[in-house]
DOMIDO-982059 format. One record per residue (C-alpha): residue number from 1; residue in one letter; z, x, y. Coordinates in steps of 0.5 Angstrom, whole numbers. Layout:
<lomars>
resi = NUM resn = A c3 = Z c1 = X c2 = Y $
...
</lomars>
This chain:
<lomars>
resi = 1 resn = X c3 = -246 c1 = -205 c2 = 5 $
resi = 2 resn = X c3 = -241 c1 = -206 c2 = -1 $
resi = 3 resn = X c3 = -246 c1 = -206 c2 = -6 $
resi = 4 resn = X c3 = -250 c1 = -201 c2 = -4 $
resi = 5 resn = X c3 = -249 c1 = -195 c2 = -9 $
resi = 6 resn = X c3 = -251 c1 = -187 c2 = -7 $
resi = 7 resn = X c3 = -259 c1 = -185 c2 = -8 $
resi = 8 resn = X c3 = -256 c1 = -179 c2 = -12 $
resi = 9 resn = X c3 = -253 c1 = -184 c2 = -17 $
resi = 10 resn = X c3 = -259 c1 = -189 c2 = -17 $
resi = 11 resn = X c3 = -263 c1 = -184 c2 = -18 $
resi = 12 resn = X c3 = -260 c1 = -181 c2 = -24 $
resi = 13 resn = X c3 = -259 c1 = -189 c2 = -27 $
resi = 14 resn = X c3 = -267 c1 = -190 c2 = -27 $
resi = 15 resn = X c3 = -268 c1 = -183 c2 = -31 $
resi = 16 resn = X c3 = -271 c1 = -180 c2 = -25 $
resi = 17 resn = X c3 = -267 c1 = -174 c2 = -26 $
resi = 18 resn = X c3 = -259 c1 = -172 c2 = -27 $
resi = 19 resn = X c3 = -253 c1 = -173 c2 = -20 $
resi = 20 resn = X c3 = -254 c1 = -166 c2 = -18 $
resi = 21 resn = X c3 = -262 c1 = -164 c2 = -18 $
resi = 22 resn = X c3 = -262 c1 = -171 c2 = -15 $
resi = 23 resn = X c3 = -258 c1 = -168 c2 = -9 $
resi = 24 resn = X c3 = -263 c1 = -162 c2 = -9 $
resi = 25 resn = X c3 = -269 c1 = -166 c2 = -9 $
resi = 26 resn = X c3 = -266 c1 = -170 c2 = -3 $
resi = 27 resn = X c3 = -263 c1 = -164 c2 = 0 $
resi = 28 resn = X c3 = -271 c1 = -162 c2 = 1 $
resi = 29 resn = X c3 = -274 c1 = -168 c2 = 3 $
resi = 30 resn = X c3 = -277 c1 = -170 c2 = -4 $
resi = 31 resn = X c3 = -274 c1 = -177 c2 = -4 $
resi = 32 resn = X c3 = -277 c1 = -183 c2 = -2 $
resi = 33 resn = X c3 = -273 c1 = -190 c2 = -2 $
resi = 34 resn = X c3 = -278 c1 = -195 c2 = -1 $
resi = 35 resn = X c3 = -283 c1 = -191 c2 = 3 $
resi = 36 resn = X c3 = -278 c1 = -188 c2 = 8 $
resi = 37 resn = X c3 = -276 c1 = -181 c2 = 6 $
resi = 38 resn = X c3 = -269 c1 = -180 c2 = 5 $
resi = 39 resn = X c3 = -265 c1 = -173 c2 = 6 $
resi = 40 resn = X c3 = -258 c1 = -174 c2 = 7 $
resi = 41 resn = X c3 = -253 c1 = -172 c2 = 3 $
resi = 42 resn = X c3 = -249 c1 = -178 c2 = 0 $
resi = 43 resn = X c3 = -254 c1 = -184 c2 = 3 $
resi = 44 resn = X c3 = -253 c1 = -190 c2 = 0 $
resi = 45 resn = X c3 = -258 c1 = -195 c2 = -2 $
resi = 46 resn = X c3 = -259 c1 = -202 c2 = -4 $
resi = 47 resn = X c3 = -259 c1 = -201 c2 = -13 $
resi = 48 resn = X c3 = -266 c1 = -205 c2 = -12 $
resi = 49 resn = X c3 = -271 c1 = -201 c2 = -8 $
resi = 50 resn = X c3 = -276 c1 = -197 c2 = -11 $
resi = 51 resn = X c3 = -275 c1 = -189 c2 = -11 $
resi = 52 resn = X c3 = -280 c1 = -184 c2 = -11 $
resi = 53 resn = X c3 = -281 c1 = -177 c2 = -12 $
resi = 54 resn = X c3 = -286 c1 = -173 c2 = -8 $
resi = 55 resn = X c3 = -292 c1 = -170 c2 = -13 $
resi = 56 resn = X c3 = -289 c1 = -163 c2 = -11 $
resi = 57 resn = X c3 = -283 c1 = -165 c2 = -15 $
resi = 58 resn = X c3 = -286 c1 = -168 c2 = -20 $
resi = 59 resn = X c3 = -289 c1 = -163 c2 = -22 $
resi = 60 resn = X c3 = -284 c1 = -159 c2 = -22 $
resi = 61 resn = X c3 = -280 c1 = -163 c2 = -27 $
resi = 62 resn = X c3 = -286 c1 = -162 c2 = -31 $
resi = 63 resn = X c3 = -286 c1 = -154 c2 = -31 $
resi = 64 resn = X c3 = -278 c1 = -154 c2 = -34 $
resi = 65 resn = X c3 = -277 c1 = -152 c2 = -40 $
resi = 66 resn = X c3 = -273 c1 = -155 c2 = -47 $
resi = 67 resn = X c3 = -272 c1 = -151 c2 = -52 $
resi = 68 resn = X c3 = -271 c1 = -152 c2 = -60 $
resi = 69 resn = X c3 = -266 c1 = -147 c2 = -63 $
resi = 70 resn = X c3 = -264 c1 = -147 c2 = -71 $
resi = 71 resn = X c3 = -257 c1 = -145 c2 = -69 $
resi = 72 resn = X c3 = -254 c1 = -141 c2 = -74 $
resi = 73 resn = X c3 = -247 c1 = -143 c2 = -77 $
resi = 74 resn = X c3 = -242 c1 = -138 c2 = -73 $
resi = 75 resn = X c3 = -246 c1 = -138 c2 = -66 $
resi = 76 resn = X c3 = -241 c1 = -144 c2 = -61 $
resi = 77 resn = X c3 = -246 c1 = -147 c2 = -58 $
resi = 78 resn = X c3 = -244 c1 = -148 c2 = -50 $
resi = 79 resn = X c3 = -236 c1 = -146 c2 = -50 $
resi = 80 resn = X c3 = -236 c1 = -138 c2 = -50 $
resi = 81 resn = X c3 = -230 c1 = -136 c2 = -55 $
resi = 82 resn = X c3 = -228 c1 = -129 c2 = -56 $
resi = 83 resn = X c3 = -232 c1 = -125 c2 = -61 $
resi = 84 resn = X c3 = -237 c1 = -130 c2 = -62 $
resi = 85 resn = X c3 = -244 c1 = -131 c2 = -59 $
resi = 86 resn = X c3 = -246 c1 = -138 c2 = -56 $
resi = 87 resn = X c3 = -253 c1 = -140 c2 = -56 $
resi = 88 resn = X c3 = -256 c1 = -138 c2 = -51 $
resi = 89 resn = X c3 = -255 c1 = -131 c2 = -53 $
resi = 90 resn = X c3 = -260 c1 = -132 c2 = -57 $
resi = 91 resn = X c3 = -266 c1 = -134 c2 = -53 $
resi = 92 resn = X c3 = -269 c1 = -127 c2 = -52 $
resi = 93 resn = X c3 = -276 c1 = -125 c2 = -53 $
resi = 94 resn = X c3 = -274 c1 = -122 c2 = -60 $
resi = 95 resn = X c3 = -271 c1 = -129 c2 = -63 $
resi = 96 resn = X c3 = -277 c1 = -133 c2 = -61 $
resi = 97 resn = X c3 = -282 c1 = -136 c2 = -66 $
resi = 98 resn = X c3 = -287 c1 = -132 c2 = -67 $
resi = 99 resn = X c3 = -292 c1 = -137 c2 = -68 $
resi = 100 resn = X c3 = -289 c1 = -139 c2 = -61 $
resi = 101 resn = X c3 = -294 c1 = -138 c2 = -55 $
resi = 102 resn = X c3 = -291 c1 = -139 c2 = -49 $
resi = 103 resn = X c3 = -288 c1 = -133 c2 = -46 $
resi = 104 resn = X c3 = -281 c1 = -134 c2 = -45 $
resi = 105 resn = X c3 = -280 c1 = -131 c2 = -37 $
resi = 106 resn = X c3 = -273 c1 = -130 c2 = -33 $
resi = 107 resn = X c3 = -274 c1 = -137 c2 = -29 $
resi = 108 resn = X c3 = -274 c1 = -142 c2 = -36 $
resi = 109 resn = X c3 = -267 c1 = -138 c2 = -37 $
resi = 110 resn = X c3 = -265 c1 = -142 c2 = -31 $
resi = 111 resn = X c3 = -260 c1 = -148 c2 = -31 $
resi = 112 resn = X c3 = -261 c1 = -148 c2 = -38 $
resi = 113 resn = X c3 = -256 c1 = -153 c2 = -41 $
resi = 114 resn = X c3 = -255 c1 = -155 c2 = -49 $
resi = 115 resn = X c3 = -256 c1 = -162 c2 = -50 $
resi = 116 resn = X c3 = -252 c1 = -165 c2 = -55 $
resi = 117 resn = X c3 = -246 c1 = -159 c2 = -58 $
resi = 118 resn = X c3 = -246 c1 = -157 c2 = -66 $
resi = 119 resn = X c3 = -239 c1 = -154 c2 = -69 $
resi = 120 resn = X c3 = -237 c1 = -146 c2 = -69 $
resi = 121 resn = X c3 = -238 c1 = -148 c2 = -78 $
resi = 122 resn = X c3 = -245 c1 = -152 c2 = -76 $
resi = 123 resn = X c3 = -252 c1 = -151 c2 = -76 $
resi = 124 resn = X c3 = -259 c1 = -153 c2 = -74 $
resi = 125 resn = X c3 = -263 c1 = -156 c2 = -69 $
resi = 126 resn = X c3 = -260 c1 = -155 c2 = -61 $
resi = 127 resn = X c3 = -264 c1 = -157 c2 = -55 $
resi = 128 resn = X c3 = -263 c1 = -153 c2 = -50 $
resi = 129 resn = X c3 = -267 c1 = -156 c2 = -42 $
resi = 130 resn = X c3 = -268 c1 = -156 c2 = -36 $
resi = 131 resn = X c3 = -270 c1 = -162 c2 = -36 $
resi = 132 resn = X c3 = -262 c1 = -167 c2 = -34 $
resi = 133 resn = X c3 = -267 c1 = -173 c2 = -35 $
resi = 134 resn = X c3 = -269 c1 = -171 c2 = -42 $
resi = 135 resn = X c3 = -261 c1 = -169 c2 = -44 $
resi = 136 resn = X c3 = -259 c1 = -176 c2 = -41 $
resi = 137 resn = X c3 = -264 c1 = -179 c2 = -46 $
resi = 138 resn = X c3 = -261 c1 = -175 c2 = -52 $
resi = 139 resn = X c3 = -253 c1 = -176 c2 = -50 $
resi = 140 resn = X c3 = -253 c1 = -181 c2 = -45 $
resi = 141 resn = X c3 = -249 c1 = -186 c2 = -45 $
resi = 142 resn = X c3 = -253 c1 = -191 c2 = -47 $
resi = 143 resn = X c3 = -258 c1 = -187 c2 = -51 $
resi = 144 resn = X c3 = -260 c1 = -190 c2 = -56 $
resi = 145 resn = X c3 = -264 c1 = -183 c2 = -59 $
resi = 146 resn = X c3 = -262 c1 = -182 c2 = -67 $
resi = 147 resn = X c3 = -259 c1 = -175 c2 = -70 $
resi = 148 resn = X c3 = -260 c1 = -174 c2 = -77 $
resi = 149 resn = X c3 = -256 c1 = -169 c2 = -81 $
resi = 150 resn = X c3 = -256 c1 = -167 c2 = -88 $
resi = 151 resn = X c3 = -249 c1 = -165 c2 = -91 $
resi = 152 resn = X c3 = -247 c1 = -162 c2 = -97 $
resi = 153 resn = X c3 = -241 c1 = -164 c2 = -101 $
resi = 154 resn = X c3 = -236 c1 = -161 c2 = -106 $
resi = 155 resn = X c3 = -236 c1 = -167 c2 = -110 $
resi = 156 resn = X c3 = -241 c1 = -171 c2 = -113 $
resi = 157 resn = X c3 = -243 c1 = -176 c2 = -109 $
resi = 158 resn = X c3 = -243 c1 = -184 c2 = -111 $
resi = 159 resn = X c3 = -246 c1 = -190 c2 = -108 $
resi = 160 resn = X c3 = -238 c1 = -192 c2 = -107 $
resi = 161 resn = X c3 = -238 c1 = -187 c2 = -102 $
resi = 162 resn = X c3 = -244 c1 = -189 c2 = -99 $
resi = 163 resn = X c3 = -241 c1 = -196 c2 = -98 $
resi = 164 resn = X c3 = -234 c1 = -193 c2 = -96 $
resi = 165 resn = X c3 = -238 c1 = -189 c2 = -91 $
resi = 166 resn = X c3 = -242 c1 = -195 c2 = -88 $
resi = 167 resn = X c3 = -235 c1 = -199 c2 = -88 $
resi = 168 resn = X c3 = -232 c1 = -194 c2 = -82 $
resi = 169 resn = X c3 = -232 c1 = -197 c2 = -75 $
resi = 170 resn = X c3 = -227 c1 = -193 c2 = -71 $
resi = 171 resn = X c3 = -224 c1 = -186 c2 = -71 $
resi = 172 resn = X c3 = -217 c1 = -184 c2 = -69 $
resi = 173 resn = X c3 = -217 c1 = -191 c2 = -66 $
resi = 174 resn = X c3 = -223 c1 = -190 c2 = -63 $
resi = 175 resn = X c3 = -230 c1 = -195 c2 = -65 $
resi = 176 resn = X c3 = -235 c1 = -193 c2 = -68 $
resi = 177 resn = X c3 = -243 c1 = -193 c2 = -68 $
resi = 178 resn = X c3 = -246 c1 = -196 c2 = -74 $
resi = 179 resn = X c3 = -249 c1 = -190 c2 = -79 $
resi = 180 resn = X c3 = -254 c1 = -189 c2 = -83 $
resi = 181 resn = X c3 = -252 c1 = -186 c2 = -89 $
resi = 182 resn = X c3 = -257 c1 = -184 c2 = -96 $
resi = 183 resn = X c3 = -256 c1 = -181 c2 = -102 $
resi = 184 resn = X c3 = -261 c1 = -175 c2 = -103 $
resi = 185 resn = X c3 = -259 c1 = -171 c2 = -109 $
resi = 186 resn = X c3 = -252 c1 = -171 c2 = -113 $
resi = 187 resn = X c3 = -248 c1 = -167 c2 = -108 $
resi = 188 resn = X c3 = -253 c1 = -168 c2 = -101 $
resi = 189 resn = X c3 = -253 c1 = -174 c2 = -96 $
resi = 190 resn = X c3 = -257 c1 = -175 c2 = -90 $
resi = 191 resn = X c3 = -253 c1 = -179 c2 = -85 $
resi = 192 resn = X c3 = -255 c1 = -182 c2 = -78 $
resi = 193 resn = X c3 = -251 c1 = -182 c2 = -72 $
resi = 194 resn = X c3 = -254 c1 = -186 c2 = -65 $
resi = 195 resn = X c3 = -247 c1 = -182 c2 = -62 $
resi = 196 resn = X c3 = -245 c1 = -175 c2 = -63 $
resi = 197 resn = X c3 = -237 c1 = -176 c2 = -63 $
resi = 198 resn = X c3 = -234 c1 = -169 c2 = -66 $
resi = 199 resn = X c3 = -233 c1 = -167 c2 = -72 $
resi = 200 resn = X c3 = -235 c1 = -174 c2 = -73 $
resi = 201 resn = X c3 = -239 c1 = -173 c2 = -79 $
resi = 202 resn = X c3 = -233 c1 = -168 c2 = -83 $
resi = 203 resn = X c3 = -227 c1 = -173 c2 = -80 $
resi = 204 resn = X c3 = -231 c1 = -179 c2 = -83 $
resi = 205 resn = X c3 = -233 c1 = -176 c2 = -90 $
resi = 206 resn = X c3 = -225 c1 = -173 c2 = -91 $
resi = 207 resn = X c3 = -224 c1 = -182 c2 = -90 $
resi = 208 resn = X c3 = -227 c1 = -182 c2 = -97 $
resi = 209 resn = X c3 = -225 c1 = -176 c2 = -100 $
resi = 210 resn = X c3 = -231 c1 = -172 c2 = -99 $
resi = 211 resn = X c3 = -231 c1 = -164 c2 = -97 $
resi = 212 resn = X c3 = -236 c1 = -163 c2 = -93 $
resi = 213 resn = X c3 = -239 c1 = -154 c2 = -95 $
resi = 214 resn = X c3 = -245 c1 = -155 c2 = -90 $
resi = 215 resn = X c3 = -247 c1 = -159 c2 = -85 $
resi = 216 resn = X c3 = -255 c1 = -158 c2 = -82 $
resi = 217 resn = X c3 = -258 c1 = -163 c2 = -76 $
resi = 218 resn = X c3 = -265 c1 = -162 c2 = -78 $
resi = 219 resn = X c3 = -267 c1 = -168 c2 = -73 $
resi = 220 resn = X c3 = -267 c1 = -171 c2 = -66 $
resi = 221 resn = X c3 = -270 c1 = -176 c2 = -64 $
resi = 222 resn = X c3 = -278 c1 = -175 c2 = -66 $
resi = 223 resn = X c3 = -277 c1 = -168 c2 = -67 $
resi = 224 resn = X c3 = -275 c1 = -165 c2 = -74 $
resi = 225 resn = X c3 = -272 c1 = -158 c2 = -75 $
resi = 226 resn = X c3 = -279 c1 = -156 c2 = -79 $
resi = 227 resn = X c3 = -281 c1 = -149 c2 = -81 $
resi = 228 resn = X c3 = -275 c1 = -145 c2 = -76 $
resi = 229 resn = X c3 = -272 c1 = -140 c2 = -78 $
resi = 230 resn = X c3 = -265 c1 = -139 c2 = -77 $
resi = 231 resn = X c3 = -264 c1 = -136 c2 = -71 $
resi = 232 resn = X c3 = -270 c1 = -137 c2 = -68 $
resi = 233 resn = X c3 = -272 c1 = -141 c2 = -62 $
resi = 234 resn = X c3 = -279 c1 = -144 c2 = -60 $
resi = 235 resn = X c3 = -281 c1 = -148 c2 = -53 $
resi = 236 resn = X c3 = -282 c1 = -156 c2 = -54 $
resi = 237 resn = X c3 = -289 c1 = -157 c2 = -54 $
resi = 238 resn = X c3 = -292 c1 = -162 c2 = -48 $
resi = 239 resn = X c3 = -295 c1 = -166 c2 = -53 $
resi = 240 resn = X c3 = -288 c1 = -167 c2 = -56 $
resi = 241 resn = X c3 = -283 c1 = -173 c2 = -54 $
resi = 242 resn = X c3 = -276 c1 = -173 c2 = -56 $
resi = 243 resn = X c3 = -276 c1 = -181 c2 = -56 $
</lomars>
């Protein structure tokens, strides 16, 4: 039995959902290991049994929502500070993309989490779901979905300062994912983190001597920022995927 594992933590390591929807899904009788139906709390079980969901919770999964907001600079993004709005402030009815036309009901409000935070100074896309499988895919530990981001300089950029960017490994003694890094005009570079460790664009360019004005996710995974405003939200579309 040493190697036997708890169901809920399994379930969350084969993407089937986060720790606490699975004790959730166990608590109403929604879990099944190897065909046999598991509604104990804390049940432990062999790392290599085959674990399905009832199709009620399957469908279920498929009705939470995940949102798109183009965060403002000065809107945090899930840690409440006085005097400023968090994001989740912003998905009302008046914010919503007016192209959007899915209708925004009190139960999508509902344990909606923001995956993947941008700085109090930073804008862009956020995502906000339902879904911890889907935040798991994002921000997981072993994730390996890409976050693009373009920011802005004061001083002109050089292919020097590519390089150097390109060179750094660790942070406060702590190592680094390899970037992506490019050139996109005198004083803009796009750069592409496969992590999120913060403040790690602005840390990285202060080591090469670059002041960062702006800084704007425009990219998760296979999603772009596109046309939305600033401020304004929309649903992710069925058809969509993140990775």
């Amino acid at each position: 039995m040493d190697h036997f594992i708890r169901l809920s933590k399994l379930m969350a390591q084969k993407g089937l959902c986060s720790r606490r929807e699975a004790d959730c899904l166990i608590e109403n009788g929604q879990v099944f290991v190897d065909g046999k139906k598991i509604d104990v709390l804390g049940t432990k079980v062999d790392p290599n049994a085959e674990v399905t969901l009832t199709d009620l919770a399957l469908k279920q999964q498929g009705e939470k929502a995940t949102i798109l907001l183009n965060k403002p600079v000065g809107i945090v993004s899930n840690l409440p500070e006085n005097g400023y709005k968090e994001a989740l402030d912003l998905i009302t009815s008046d914010h919503q993309d007016k192209r959007d036309s899915k209708q925004l009901r009190h139960k999508h409000l509902r344990g909606l989490s923001v995956v993947g935070r941008l700085d109090i100074d930073s804008k862009g896309l956020l995502i906000l779901t339902q879904d911890g499988r889907l935040a798991k895919s994002v921000i997981g530990e072993d994730s390996s979905v890409e976050k693009e981001y373009f920011v802005r300089t004061k001083e002109i950029v050089t292919d020097k300062h590519i390089t150097q960017l390109l060179a750094i490994t660790s942070l406060d003694g702590r190592p680094l994912k390899k970037i992506k890094a490019e050139l996109k005009s005198e004083h803009t570079i796009s750069v592409i983190l496969n992590e999120g460790k913060k403040r790690q664009i602005r840390h990285m360019c202060e080591k090469v001597n670059l002041t960062v004005i702006e800084l704007k996710r425009v990219r998760i995974g296979k999603i772009h920022l596109g046309g939305l405003k600033p401020g304004t939200w929309r649903f992710l579309r069925p058809s969509e995927k993140i990775s």
